[in-house]
C-alpha positions as CSV (number, residue, x, y, z in Angstrom):
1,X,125.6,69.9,118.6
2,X,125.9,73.7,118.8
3,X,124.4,75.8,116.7
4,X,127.4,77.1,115.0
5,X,128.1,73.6,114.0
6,X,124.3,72.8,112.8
7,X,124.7,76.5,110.8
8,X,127.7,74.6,108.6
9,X,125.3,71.5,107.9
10,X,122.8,74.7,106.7
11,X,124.8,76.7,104.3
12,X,125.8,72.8,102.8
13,X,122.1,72.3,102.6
14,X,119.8,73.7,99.9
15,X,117.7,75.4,102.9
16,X,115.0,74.5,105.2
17,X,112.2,71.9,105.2
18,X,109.6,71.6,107.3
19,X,106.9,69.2,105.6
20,X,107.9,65.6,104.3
21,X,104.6,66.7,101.2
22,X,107.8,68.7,99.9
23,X,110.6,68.1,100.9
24,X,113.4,70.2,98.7
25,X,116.4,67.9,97.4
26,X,119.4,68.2,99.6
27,X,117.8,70.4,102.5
28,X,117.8,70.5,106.7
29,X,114.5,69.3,107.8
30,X,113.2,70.1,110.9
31,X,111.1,67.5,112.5
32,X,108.7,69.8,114.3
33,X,105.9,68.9,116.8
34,X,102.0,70.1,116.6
35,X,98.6,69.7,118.1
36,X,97.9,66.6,115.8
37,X,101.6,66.1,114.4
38,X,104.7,64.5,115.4
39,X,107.4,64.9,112.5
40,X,110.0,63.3,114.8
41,X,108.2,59.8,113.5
42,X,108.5,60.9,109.6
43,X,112.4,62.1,109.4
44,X,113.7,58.5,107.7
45,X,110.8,59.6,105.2
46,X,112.3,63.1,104.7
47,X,115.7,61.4,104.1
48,X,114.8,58.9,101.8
49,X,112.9,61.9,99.8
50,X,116.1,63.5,99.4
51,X,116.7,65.6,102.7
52,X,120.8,65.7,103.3
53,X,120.2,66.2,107.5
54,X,117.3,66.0,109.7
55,X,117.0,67.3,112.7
56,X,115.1,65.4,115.5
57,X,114.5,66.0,119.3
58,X,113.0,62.5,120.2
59,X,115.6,59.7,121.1
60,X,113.6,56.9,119.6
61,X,113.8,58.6,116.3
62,X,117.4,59.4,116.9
63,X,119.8,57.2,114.3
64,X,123.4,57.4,114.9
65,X,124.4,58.0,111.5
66,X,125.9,61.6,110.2
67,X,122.7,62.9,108.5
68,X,120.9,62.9,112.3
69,X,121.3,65.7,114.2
70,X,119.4,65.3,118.1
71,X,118.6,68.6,119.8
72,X,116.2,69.4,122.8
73,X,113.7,71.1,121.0
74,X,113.3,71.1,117.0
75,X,111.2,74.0,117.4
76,X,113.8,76.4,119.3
77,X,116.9,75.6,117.4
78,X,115.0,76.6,114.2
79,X,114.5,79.7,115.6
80,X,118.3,80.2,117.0
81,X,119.2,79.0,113.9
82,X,117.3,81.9,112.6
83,X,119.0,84.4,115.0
84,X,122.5,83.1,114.1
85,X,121.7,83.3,110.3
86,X,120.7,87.3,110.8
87,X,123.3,88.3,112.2
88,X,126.0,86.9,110.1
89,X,124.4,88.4,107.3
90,X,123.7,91.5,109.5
91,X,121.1,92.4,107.0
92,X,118.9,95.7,108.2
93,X,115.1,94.4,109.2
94,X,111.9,96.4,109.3
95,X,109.5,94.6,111.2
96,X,106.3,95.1,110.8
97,X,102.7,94.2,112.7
98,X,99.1,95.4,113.3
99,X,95.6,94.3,113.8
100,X,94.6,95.0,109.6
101,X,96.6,95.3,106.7
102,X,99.4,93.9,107.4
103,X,100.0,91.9,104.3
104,X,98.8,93.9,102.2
105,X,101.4,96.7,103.5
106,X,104.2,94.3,103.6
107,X,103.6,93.5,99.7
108,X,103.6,97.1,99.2
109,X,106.9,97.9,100.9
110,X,108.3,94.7,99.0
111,X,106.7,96.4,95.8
112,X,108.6,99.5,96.8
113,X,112.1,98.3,98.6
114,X,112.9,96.2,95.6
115,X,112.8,98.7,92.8
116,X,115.9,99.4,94.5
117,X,117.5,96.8,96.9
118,X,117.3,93.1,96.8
119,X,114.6,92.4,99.1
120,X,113.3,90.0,101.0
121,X,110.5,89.6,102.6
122,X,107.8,87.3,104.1
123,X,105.9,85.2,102.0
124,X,102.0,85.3,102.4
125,X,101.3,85.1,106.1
126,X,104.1,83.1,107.2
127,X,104.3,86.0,110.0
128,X,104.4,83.1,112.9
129,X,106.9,81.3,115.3
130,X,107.7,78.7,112.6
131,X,106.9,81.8,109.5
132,X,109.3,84.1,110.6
133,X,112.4,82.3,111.3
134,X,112.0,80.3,107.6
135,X,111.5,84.0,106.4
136,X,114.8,84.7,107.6
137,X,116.4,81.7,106.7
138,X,115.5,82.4,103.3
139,X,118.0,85.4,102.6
140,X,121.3,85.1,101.2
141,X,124.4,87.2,100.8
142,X,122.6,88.5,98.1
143,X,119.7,90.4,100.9
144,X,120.0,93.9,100.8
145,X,117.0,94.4,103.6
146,X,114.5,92.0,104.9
147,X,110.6,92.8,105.5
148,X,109.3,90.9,108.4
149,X,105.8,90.6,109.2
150,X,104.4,89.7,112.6
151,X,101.6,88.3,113.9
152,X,100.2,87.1,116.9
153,X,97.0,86.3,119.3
154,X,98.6,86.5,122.6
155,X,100.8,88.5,125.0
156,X,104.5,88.1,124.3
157,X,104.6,86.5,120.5
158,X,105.5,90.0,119.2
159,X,108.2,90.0,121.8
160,X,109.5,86.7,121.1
161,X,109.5,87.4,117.3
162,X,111.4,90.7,117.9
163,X,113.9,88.4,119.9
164,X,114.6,86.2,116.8
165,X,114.2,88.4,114.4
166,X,116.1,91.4,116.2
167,X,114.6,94.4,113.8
168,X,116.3,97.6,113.7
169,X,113.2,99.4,112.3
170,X,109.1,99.0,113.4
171,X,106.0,99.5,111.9
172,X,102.7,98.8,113.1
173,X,99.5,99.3,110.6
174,X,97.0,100.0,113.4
175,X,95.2,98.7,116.7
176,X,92.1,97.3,115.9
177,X,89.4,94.5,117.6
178,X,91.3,91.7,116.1
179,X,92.3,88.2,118.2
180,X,90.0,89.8,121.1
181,X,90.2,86.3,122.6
182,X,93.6,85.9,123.4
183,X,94.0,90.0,124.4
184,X,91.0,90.6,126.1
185,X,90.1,94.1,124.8
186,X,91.2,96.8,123.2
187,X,93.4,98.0,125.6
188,X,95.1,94.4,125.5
189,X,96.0,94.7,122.0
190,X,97.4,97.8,122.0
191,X,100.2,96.3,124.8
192,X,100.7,93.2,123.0
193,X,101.0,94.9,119.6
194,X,103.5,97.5,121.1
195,X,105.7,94.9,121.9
196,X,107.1,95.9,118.7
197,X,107.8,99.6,119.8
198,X,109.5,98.2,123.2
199,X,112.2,96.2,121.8
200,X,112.7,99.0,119.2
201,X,113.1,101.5,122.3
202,X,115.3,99.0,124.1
203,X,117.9,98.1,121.4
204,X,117.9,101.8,119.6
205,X,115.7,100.7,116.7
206,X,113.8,103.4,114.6
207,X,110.0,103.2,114.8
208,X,107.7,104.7,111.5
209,X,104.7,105.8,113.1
210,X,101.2,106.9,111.7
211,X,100.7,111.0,112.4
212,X,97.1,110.5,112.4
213,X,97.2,107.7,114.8
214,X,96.9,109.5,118.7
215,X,97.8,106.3,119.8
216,X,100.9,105.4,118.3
217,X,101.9,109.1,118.9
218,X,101.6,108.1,122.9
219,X,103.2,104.6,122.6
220,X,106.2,106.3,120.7
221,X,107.2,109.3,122.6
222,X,110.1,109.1,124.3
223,X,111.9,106.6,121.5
224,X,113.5,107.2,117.9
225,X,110.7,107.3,115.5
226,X,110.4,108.9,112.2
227,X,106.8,110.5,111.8
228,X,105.2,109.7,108.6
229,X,101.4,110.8,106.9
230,X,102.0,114.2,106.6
231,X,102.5,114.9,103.0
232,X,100.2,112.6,101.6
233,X,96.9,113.3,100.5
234,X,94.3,110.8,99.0
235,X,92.7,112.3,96.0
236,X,90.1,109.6,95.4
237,X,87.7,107.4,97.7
238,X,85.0,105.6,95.2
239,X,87.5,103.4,93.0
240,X,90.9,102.7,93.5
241,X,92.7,104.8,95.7
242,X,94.6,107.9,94.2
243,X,97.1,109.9,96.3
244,X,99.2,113.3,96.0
245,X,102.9,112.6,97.5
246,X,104.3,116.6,96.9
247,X,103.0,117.0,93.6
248,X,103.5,113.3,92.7
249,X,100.1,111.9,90.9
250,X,99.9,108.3,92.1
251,X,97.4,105.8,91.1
252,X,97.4,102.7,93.3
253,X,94.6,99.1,92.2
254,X,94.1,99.3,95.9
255,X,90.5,100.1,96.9
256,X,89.0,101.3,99.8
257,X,90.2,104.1,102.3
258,X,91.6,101.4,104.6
259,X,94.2,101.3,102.2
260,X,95.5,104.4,102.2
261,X,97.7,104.5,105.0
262,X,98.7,101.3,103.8
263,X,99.9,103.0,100.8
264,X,101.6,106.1,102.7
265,X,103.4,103.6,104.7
266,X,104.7,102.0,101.8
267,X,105.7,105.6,100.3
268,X,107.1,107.0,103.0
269,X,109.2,104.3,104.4
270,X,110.1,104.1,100.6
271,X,111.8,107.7,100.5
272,X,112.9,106.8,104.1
273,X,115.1,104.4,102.2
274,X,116.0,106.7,99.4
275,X,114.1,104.7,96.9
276,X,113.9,107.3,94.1
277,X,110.4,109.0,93.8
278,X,109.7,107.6,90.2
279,X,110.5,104.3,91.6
280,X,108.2,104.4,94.5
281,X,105.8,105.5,91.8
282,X,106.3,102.3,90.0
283,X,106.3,99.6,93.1
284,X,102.8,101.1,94.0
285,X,101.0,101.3,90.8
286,X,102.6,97.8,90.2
287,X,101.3,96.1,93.3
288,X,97.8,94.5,92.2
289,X,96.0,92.4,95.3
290,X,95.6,88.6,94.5
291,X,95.2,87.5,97.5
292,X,91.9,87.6,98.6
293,X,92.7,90.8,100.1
294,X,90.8,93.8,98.1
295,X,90.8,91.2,94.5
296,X,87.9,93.0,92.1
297,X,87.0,90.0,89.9
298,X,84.5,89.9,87.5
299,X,81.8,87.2,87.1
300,X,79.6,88.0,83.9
301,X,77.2,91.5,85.1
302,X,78.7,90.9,88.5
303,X,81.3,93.0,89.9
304,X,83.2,91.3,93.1
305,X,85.3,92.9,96.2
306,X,86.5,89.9,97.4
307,X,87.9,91.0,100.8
308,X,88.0,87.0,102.2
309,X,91.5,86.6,103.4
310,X,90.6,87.4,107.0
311,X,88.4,89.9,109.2
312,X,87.5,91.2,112.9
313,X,85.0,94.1,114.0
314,X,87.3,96.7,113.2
315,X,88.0,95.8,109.0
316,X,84.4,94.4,109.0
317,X,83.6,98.2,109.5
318,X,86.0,99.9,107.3
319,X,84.6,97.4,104.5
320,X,81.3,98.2,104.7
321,X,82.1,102.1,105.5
322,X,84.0,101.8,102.0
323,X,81.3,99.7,100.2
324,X,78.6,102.2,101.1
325,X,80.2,105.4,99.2
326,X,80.0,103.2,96.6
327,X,77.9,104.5,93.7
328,X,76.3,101.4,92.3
329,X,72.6,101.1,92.1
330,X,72.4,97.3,93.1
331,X,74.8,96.4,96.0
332,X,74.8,93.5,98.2
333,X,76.9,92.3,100.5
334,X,77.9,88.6,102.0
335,X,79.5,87.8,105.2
336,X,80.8,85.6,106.9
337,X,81.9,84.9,110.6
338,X,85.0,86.7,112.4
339,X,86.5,84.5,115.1
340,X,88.8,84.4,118.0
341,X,86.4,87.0,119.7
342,X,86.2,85.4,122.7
343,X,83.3,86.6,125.1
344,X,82.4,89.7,122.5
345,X,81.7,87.2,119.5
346,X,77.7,87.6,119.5
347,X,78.1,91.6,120.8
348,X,80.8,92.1,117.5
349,X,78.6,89.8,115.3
350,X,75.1,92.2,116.4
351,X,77.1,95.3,115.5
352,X,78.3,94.2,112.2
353,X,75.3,93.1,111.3
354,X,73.3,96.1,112.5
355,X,75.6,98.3,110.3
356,X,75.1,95.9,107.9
357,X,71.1,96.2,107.5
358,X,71.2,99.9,108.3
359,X,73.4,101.2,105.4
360,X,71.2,100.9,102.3
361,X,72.5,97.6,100.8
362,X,69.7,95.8,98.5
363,X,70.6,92.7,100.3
364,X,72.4,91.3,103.7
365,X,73.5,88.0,103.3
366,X,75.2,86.2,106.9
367,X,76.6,83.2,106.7
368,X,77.9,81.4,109.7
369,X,77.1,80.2,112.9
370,X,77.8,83.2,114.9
371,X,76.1,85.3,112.4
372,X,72.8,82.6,112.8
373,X,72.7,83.0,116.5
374,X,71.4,86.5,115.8
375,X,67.7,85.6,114.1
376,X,67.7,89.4,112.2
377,X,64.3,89.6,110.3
378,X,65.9,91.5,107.6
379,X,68.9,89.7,106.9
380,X,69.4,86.4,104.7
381,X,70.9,83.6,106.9
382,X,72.8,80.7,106.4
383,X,73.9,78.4,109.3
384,X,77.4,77.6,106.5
385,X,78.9,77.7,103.2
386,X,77.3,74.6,102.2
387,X,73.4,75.6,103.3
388,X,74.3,78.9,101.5
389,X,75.5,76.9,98.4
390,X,72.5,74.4,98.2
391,X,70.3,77.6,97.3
392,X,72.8,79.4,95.5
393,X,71.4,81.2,92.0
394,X,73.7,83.3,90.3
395,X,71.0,84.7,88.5
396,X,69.7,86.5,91.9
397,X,73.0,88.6,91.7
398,X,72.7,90.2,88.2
399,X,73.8,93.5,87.6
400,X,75.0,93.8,91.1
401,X,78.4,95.1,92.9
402,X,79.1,92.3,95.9
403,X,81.6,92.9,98.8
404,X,82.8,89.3,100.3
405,X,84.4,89.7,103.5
406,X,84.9,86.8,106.2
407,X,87.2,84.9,108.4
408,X,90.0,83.0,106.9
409,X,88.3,79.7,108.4
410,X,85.1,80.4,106.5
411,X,87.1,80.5,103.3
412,X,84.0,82.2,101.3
413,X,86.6,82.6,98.7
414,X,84.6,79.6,97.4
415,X,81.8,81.5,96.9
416,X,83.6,82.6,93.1
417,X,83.8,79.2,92.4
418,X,79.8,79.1,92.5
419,X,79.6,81.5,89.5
420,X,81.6,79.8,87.4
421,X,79.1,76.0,87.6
C-alpha cells in the first residue's frame, strides 16, 4: 500500500497509536519493533481495544481483512507517514537541538509562539525517531507553526530527523559534554549536533544562532542565520532570572544563569515571529518548570532545586556554578550519576565531584555507582538510591537549601518522596 493510500486510512482515524496500554478509540496503530518488544504479535489486541487499522510488517501477523495494512518496515512508514503529513499541511517548523536545555527552551518558545499562533509542539522529550514523527502527526489544519525538538546520541539522528521533519528554521541551545559515548568528544558533538545547521544550509532554512557562542558563529557563517543575544541583559543571578529586553522588565520562575539564554532564545525567536512584546512578556513569566527541570519545592524548612530530569559534565557544572552564588547559610547538594560517558565516565565523575567538595557546600552527597568508584574522604557515598534511602533522616536537612541533580536513569526525583514518610 502506498503511503498516500495509508494517509486516507489516517485522516479517517482518530490519530496514532503506538502502545496496546492505550490504545485511543478508532486510531492507526503502528506495530513497532524494540530491543525486548515485538508489537507485530499484539495488533489483534490493539483491534479488539478499539484500533480502526493496524499496521504490521510481519507476514505471520498479517490477516487479510481491511483493518490490516502489511508494510516492510512499521518503523519507516511511520516516519514517511510523518513526511507526507508535513507537507500537506506545509506548516513552518523550527527545529530545535543541543546538549542542555533543550526542553526547557522548547516549553518556552511554546509559552511564547502560542500567545499568538496555534502551536504545536513536542510533548516532553518525545524528541526521538519514534517522538518526532508522532509530534508531527499530531498537528491539524488548525497548526499555525510546529516546535520540534531533537535529540540524539549518535552521528546522523539529527540528520535523519531533519529528513522527516524537513525544518525551515534551526536552533541549537549549545554544545556541551553530553552522550560522550556515542560522539567521542567534544569535537564529535559539535558535528553531530550541527547536522541541524547542514540541512538548514542545504534547503535555504534560517538558522537563530547564539552571539555569545564563538562556536555557532563558525558553524553558521556562510548560511542564512538571524543573530540573536544582543539586546538582552540579565538583571538578576541569585533567584529567578530577571532580564532587560530594550527597556522591557521581564521576570522569568526560571533559575540559574543556564537559563538565560534559554530565555533570550525564547524572546528573540518570539519578536522573530512578530509575537507582540507584551505577549512575549506574558509566555515567559507564565512558563513555570514542572518537570524536574529547575522545580523549587518546598519540604517543611527545606528548600529544593530539583534539577533531576537529566545531566552530563557540562550542566553538572553550570548547576553547581549557580548553586554556589547562592546566599544561603546551610547548602548541600546531592548527586547522582551521569551516563552514556563512555571511556571519560570516572575522569567526568572525579571532576564533578572535585568541584563539588571544593565550593563551600556544608555537605556532598554522591549517589551512584560511578560516583562510588571514586572513594573521596570528604564526600557522603552511596553505592544507590536505595542504600541512600535506608539511612535517610529528613531531620539532617533542616533549615537547608538542596540542589538535586542526576541522570534520568537515577530518577532521584524520588528523593522528594522521602520527605514526605
Amino acid at each position: 500500500m502506498t503511503i498516500s493510500a495509508i494517509y486516507q486510512k489516517f485522516l479517517s482515524s482518530s490519530g496514532i497509536s503506538t502502545d496496546t496500554r492505550n490504545i485511543k478509540p478508532n486510531s492507526l496503530f503502528f506495530a513497532l519493533k524494540g530491543d525486548n518488544f515485538n508489537a507485530n504479535a499484539f495488533a489483534e489486541e490493539a483491534l479488539d481495544k478499539g484500533a480502526k487499522y493496524v499496521i504490521v510488517d510481519e507476514e505471520e501477523y498479517y490477516q487479510k481483512e481491511d483493518c490490516y495494512i502489511l508494510v516492510d518496515d512499521a518503523l519507516q512508514t511511520l516516519q514517511e507517514l510523518a513526511r507526507y503529513h508535513r507537507n500537506q499541511l506545509a506548516v513552518p517548523i523550527l527545529a530545535l537541538t543541543g546538549s542542555n536545555g533543550k526542553t526547557t527552551t522548547k516549553e518556552l518558545l511554546y509559552a511564547v509562539l502560542s500567545q499568538k499562533y496555534n502551536t504545536t509542539a513536542t510533548i516532553g522529550n518525545l524528541n526521538n525517531h519514534i517522538g518526532v514523527p508522532l509530534t508531527l502527526l499530531s498537528m491539524t489544519e488548525q497548526t499555525e507553526i510546529g516546535i520540534i525538538e531533537m535529540g540524539a546520541n549518535h552521528f546522523h539522528e539529527i540528520e535523519l530527523l531533519c529528513n522527516i521533519a524537513e525544518p525551515n528554521y534551526g536552533y541549537i541551545t549549545n554544545f556541551g559534554k553530553a552522550h560522550l559515548e556515542g560522539f567521542g568528544s567534544l569535537k564529535g558533538v559539535i558535528k553531530a549536533k550541527s547536522e541541524l545547521y547542514s540541512y538548514l544550509k542545504n534547503t535555504n532554512g534560517l538558522a537563530f544562532v547564539n552571539t555569545k557562542d564563538q562556536d555557532q558563529i563558525h558553524q553558521t557563517r556562510e548560511q542564512k542565520r538571524v543573530l540573536i543575544g544582543k539586546d538582552i541583559k540579565l538583571l538578576n543571578t541569585k533567584d529567578k532570572i530577571h532580564v532587560d529586553w530594550q527597556g522591557l522588565k521581564i521576570k522569568s520562575n526560571l533559575i540559574g544563569t543556564y537559563n538565560f539564554q534559554n530565555i533570550v532564545a525564547a524572546i528573540e525567536i518570539g519578536a522573530f515571529f512578530k509575537v507582540p512584546k507584551t505577549d512575549i512578556k506574558k509566555g515567559i513569566t507564565s512558563y513555570i518548570p514542572t518537570n524536574k527541570r529547575s522545580q523549587i519545592i518546598t519540604k517543611d524548612s527545606v528548600s529544593i532545586i530539583l534539577d533531576a530530569y537529566n545531566a552530563n559534565p557540562t550542566s553538572m557544572i553550570a548547576a553547581l556554578e549557580n548553586f554556589k552564588k547562592n546566599t544561603s547559610k546551610h547548602k548541600i547538594v546531592i548527586l547522582g550519576d551521569m551516563f552514556e560517558l563512555g571511556e571519560s565516565t570516572i575522569y567526568e565523575h572525579r571532576e564533578i565531584a572535585k568541584l563539588a567538595l571544593t565550593s563551600g557546600f556544608e555537605k556532598v552527597i554522591l549517589i551512584g555507582e560511578y560516583f562510588g568508584a571514586l572513594h573521596l574522604e570528604n564526600a557522603i557515598q552511596y553505592k544507590d538510591f536505595n542504600e541512600f534511602k535506608s539511612v535517610f533522616n529528613k531531620k539532617s536537612f533542616h533549615n537547608t537549601k538542596l540542589l538535586i541533580k542526576g541522570s534520568r536513569g537515577m530518577a532521584l526525583e524520588r528523593i522528594i518522596d522521602l520527605f514526605d514518610s
